[in-house]
VEXKE-754775 format. One record per residue: residue in one letter; x, y, z of N, C-alpha, C in turn. Coordinates in steps of 0.05 Angstrom, whole numbers, padded with zeros to 5 digits, always signed. Example, Ala and Ser with C-alpha at 12.3 -4.5 7.8 and 13.67 -1.06 7.14 Angstrom:
# residues 2
a+00264-00114+00156+00246-00090+00156+00264-00066+00156 s+00257-00045+00142+00273-00021+00143+00258+00001+00157 
# end
This chain:
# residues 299
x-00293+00646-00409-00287+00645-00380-00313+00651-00365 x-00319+00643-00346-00337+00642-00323-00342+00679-00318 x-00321+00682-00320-00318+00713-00307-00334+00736-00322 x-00340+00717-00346-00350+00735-00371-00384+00743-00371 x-00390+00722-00353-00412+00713-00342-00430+00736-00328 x-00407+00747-00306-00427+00763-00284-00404+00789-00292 x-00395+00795-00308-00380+00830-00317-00394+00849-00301 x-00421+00840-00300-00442+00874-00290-00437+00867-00260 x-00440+00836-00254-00439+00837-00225-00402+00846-00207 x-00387+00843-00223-00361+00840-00215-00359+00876-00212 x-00365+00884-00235-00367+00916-00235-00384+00925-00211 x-00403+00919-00209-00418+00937-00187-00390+00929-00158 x-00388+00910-00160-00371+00906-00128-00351+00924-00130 x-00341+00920-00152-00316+00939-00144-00317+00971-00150 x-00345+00977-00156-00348+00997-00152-00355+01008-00117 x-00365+00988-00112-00366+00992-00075-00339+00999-00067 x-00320+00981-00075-00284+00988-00065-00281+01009-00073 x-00283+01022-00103-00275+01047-00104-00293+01073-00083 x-00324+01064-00079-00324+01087-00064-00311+01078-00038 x-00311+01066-00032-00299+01059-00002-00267+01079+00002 x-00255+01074-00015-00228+01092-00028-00223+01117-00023 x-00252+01123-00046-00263+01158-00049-00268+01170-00025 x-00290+01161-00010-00301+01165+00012-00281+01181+00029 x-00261+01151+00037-00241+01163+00065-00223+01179+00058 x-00216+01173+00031-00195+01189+00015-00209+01222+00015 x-00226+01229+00008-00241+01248+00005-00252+01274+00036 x-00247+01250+00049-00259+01261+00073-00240+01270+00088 x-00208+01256+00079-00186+01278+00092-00174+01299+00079 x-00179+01299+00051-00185+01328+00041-00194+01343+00039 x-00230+01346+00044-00248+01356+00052-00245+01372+00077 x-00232+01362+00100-00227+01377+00125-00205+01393+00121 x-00194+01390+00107-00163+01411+00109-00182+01429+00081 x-00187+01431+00055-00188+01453+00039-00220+01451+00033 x-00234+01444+00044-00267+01456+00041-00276+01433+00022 x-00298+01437+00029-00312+01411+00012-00316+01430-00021 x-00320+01447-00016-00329+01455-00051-00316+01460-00063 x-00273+01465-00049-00253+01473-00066-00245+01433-00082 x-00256+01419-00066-00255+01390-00064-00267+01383-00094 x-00286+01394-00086-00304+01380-00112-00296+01385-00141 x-00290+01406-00143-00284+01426-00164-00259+01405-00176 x-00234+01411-00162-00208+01400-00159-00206+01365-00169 x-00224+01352-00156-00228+01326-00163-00245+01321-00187 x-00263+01340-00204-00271+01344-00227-00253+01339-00254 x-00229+01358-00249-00211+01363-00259-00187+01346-00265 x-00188+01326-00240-00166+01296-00245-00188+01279-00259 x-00204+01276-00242-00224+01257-00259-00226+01253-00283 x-00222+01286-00294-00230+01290-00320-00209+01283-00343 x-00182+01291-00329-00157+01283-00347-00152+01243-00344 x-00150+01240-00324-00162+01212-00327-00179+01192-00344 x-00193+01203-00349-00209+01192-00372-00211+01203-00402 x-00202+01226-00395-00188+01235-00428-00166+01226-00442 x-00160+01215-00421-00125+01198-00429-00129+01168-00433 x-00159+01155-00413-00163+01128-00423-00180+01133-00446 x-00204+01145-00454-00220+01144-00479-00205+01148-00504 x-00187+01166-00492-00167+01183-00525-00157+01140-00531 x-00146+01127-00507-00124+01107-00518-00153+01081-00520 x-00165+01082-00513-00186+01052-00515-00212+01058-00553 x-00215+01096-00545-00232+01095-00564-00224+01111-00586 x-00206+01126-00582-00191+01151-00603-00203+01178-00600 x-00223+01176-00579-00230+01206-00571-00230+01222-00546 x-00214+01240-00549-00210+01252-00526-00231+01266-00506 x-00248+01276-00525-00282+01284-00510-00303+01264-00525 x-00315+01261-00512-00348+01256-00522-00355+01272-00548 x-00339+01269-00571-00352+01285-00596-00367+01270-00602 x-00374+01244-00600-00392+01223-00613-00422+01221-00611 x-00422+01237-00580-00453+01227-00566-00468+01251-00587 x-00498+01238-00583-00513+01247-00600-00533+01265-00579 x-00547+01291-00587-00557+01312-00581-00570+01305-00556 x-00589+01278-00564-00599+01263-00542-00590+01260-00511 x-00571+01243-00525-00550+01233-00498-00530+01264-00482 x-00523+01278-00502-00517+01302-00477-00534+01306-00461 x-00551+01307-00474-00576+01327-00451-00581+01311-00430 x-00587+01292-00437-00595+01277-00404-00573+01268-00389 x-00543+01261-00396-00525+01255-00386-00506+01284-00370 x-00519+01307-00393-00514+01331-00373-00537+01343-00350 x-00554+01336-00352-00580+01337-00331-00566+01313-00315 x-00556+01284-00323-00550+01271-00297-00522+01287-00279 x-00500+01301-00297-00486+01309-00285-00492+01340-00268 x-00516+01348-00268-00516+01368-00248-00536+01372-00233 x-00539+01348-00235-00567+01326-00204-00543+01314-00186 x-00535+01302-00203-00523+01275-00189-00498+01292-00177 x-00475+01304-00191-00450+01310-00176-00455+01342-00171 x-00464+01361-00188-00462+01385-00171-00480+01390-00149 x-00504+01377-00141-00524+01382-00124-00515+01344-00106 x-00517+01332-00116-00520+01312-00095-00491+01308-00087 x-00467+01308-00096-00437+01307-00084-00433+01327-00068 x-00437+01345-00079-00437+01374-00064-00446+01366-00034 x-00466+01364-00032-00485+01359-00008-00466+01334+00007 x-00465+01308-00003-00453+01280+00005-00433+01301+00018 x-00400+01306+00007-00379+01315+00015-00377+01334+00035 x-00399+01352+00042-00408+01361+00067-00407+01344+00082 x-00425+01326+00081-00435+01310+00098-00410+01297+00108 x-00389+01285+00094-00367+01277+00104-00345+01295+00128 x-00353+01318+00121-00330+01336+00135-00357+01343+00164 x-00377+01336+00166-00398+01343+00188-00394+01318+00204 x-00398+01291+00193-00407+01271+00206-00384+01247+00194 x-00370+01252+00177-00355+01232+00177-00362+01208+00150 x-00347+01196+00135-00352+01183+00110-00362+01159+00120 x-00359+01147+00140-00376+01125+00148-00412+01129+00148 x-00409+01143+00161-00448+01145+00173-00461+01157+00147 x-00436+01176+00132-00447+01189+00109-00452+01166+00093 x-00438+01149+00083-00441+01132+00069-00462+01105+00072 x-00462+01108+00102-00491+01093+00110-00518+01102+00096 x-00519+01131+00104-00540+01142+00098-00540+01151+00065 x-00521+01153+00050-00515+01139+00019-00528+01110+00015 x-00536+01097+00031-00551+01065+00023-00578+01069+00010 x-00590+01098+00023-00618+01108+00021-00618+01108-00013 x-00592+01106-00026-00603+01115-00058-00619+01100-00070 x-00620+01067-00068-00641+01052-00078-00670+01054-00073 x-00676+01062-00046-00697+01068-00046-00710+01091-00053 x-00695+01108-00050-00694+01132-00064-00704+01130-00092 x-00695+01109-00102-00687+01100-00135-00718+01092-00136 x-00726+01078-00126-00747+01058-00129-00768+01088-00120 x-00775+01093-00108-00799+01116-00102-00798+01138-00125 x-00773+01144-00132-00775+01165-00162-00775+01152-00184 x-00775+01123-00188-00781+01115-00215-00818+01108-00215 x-00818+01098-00191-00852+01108-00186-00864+01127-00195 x-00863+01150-00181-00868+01179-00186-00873+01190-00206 x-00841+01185-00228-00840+01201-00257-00836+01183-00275 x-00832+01149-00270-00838+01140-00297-00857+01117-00288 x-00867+01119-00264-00895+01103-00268-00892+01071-00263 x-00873+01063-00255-00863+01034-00254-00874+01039-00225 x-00888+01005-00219-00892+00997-00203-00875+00984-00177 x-00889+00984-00154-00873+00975-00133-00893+00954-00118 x-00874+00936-00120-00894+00909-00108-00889+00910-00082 x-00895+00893-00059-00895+00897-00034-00874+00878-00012 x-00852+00867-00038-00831+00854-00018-00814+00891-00028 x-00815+00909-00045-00799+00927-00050-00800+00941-00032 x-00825+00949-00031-00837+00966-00003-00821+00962+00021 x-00826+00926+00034-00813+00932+00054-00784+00927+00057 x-00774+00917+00034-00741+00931+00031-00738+00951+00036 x-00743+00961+00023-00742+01001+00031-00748+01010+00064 x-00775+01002+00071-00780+01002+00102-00752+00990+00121 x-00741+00968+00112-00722+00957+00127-00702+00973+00127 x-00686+00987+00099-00659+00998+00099-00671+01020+00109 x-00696+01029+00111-00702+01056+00134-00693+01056+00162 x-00706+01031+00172-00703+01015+00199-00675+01017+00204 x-00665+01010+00186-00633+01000+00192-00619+01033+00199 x-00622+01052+00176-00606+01063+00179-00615+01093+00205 x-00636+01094+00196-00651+01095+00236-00649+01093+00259 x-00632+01059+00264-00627+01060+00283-00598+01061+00292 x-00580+01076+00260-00550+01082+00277-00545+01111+00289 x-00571+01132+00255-00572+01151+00277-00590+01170+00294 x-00608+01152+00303-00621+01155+00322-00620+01141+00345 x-00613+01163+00378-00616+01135+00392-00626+01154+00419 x-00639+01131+00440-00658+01138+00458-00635+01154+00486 x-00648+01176+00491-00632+01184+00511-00645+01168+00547 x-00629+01166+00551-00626+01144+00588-00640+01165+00602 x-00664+01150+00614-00675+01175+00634-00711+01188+00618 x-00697+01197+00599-00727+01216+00588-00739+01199+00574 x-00725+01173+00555-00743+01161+00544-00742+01175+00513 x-00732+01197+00511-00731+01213+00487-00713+01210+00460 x-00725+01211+00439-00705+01199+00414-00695+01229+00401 x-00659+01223+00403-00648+01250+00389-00630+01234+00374 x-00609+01265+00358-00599+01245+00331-00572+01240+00349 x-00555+01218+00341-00533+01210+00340-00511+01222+00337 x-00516+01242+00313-00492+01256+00303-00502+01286+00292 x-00489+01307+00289-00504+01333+00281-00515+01332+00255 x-00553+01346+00265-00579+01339+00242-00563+01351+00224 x-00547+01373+00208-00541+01384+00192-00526+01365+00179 x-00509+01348+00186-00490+01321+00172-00511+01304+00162 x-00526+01296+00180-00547+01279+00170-00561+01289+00146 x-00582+01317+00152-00583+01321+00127-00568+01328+00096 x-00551+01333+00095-00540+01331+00085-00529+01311+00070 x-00525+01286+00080-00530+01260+00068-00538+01257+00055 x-00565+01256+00064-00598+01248+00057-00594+01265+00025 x-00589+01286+00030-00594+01306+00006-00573+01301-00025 x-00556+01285-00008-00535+01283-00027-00549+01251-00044 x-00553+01233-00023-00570+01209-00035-00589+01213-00045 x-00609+01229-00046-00625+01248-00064-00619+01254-00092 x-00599+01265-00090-00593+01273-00112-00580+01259-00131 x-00564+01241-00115-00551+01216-00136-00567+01199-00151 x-00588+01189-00137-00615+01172-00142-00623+01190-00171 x-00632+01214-00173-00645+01232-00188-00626+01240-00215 x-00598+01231-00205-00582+01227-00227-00572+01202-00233 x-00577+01184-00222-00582+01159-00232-00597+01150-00252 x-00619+01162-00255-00647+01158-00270-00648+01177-00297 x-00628+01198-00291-00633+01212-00317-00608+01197-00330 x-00586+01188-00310-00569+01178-00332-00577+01157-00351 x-00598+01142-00344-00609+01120-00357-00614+01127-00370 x-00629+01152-00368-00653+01153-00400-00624+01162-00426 x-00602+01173-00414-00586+01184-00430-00556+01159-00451 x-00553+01141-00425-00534+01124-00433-00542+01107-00453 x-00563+01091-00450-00574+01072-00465-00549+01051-00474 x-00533+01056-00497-00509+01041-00507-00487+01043-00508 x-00485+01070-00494-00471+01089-00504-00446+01079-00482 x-00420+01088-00491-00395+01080-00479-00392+01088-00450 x-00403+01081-00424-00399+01095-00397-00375+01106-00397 x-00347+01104-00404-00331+01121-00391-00336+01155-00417 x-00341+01146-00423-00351+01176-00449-00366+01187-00436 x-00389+01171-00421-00412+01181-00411-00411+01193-00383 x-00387+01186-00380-00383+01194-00350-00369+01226-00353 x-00356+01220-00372-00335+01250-00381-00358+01267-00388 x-00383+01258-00401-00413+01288-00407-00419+01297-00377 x-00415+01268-00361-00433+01275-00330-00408+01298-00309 x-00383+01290-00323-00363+01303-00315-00361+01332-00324 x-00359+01332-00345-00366+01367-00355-00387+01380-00339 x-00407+01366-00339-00436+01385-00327-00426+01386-00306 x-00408+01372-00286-00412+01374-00259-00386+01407-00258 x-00369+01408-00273-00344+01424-00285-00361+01457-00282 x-00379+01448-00300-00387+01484-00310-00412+01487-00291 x-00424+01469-00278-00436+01471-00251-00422+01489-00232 x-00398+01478-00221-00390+01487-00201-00376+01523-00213 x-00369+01517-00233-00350+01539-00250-00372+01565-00240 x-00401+01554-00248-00415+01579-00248-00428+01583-00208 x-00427+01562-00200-00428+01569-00176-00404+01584-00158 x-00384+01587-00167-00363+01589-00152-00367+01629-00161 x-00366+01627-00192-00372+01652-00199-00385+01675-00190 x-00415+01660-00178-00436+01672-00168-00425+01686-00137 x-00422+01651-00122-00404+01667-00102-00385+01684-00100 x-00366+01686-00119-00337+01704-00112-00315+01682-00099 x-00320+01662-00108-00308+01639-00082-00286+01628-00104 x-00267+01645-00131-00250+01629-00138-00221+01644-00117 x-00219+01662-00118-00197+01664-00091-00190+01639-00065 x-00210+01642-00052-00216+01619-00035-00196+01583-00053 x-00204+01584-00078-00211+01563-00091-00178+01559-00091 x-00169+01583-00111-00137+01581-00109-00124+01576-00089 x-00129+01586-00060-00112+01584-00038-00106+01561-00023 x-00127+01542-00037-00133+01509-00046-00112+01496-00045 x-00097+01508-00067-00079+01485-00078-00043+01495-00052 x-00045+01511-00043-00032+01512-00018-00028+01488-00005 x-00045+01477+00004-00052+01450+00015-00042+01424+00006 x-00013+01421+00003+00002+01402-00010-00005+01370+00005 x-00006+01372+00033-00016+01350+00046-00050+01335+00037 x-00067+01355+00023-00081+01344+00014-00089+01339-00016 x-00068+01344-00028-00063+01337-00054-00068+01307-00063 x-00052+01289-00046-00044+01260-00052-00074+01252-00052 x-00085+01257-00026-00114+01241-00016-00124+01253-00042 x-00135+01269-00049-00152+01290-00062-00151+01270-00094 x-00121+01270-00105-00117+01255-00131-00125+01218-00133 x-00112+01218-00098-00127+01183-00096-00148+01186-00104 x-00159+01191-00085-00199+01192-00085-00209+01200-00119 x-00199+01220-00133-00207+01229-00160-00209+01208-00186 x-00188+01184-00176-00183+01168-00192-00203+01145-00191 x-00207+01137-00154-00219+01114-00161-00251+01122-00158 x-00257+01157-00155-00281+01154-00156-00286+01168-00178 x-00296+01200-00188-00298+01207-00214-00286+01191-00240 x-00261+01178-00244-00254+01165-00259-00261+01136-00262 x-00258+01115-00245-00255+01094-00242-00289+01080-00227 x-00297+01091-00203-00318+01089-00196-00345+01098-00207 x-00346+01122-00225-00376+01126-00235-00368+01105-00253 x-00343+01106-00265-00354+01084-00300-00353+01064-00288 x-00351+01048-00263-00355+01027-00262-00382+01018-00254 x-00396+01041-00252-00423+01036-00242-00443+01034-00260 x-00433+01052-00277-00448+01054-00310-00441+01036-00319 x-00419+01022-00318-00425+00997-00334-00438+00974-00329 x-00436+00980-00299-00459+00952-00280-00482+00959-00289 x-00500+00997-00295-00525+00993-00297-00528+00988-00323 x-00506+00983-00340-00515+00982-00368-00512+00948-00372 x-00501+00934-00363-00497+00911-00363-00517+00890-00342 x-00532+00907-00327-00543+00881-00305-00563+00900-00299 x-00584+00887-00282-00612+00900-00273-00605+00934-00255 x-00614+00950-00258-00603+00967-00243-00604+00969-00209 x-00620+00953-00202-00634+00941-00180-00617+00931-00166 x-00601+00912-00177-00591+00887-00180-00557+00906-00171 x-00550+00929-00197-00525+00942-00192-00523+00955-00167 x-00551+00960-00156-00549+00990-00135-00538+00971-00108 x-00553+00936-00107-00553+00928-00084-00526+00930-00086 x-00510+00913-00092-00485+00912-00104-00464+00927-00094 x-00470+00949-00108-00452+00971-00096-00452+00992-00074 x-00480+00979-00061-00484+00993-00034-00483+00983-00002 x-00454+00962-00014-00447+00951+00012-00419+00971+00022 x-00408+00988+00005-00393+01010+00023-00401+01019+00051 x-00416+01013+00067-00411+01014+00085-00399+00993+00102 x-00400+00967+00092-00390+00951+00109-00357+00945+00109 x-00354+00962+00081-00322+00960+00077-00305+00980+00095 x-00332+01006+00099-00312+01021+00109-00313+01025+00147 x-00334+00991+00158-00329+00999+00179-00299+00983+00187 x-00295+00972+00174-00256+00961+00191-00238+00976+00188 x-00246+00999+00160-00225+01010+00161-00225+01042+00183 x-00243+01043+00194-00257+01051+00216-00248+01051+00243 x-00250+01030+00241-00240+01006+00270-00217+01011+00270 x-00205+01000+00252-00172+00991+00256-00150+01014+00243 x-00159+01030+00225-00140+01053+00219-00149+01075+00222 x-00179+01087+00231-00183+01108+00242-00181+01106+00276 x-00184+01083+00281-00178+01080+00312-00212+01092+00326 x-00234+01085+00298-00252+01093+00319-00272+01080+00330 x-00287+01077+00352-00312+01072+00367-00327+01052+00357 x-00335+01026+00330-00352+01026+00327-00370+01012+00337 x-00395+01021+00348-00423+01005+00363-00430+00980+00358 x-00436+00960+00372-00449+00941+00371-00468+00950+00345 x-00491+00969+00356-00509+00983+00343-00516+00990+00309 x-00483+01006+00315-00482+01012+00290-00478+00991+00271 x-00458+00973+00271-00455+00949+00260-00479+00943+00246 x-00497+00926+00270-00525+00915+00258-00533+00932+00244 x-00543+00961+00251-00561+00975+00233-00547+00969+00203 x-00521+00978+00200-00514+00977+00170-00521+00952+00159 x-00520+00928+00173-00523+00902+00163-00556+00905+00153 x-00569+00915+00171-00593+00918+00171-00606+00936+00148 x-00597+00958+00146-00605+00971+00122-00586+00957+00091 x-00571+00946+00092-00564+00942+00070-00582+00907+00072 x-00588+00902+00076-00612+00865+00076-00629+00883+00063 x-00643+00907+00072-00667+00915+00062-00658+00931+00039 x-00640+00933+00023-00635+00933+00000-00632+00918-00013 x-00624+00903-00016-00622+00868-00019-00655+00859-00027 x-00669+00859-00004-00701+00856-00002-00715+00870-00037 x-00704+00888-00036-00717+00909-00053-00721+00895-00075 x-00696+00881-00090-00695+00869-00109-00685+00840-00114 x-00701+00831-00098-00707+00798-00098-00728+00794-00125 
# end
């Protein structure tokens, strides 16, 4: 079949739908029980989720298979990527909202491309460059804008949301890269369940430090955000990282990031038309605009 053809490409898209899913799904559970009782909680479906598909596709219920190697860096990707960069993202949702967050989630490719520079020395030619410059441009100009009168440029939405973003796309990028060195052949939804543990005994020992499992329990109180909480768990820890791992293991990684970093354009209608909100001329273009200059990157 034809379809057999582009597997990596078909995967990365619908890994965009699943975050698109996660995102909004996420972001109305996030406001009612805290972003970090969130994370924890969605660890935990995620995790039975895929213990229930690996046990029936591969006959193992954990990752007993991976080799010494592949933990390590698949658990270094899981506490870059989800306890430090989700952490941070899911803030960002309950500050500024899963739209703009997710805009400013586009930054991971270039992100990607400047730290494979850095620490493994791969080059950047100069249509990459100004890919990168462009999805800067783009996403720049949704949240930054000139105030009438002074001539003065302030942010759009509160700097703490923004950063926060930023920090979470940071960190995904940085676990992006170690998951590479870790996956190599290795089965992504297995590999997602190593990135899943680390993110597990991450938070386990953060929560510890704080004193914040009380808090954590009073969590599950929150029956209205149960449903969202289990949506979102499915199509993103479960369904969405392995679908991404399998795009980077199957197709250029370049190639997977553009791919899957059109979630923003999915989630401005649902924006528009079932959040009932605002969206800009402005904003529009910029997203179009920063996601071309991802695109650019890897021509």
């Amino acid at each position: 079949m034809i379809f057999q053809n582009y597997l990596g490409e078909i995967a990365a898209l619908l890994t965009a739908l699943c975050w698109a899913i996660t995102a909004t799904s996420f972001e109305h559970s996030a406001k009612k029980i805290g972003s970090m009782n969130l994370n924890l909680t969605r660890l935990f479906i995620g995790m039975a989720f895929l213990s229930i598909f690996t046990l029936l596709t591969r006959g193992y219920l954990f990752p007993t298979d991976a080799n010494p190697s592949e933990w390590m860096w698949l658990f270094l990707s899981g506490l870059v990527g989800i306890v430090i960069g989700d952490m941070l993202l899911f803030e960002a949702f309950v500050r500024i909202g899963s739209r703009i967050s997710m805009l400013i989630y586009a930054s991971v490719p270039p992100l990607s491309g400047i730290m494979a520079f850095l620490f493994l020395g791969e080059k950047m030619t100069g249509i990459q460059v100004g890919g990168m410059i462009v999805t800067l441009i783009g996403i720049a100009s949704v949240i930054l804008v000139a105030e009438k009168g002074s001539g003065k440029v302030s942010f759009s939405h509160p700097v703490i949301g923004i950063l926060f973003a930023f920090g979470g796309a940071l960190g995904q990028a940085a676990g992006y890269i170690l998951g590479k060195f870790g996956m190599a052949d290795y089965d992504p939804f297995s590999a997602t369940q190593i990135r899943l543990i680390a993110g597990i005994v991450g938070f386990a020992v953060l929560f510890t430090i704080r004193g914040h499992w009380p808090k954590y329990r009073e969590s599950f109180k929150r029956k209205d955000a149960l449903a969202s909480l289990t949506l979102g768990s499915f199509f993103g820890p479960f369904l969405g990282i392995s679908l991404s791992l399998y795009a980077v293991q199957k197709i250029n990684p370049g190639v997977a990031s553009t791919l899957t970093s059109i979630t923003p354009v999915l989630l401005i209608p649902y924006a528009f038309f079932f959040k009932r909100e605002k969206v800009a001329l402005r904003e529009v273009i910029g997203t179009v605009v920063a996601l071309t200059g991802v695109g650019i990157m890897f021509i």
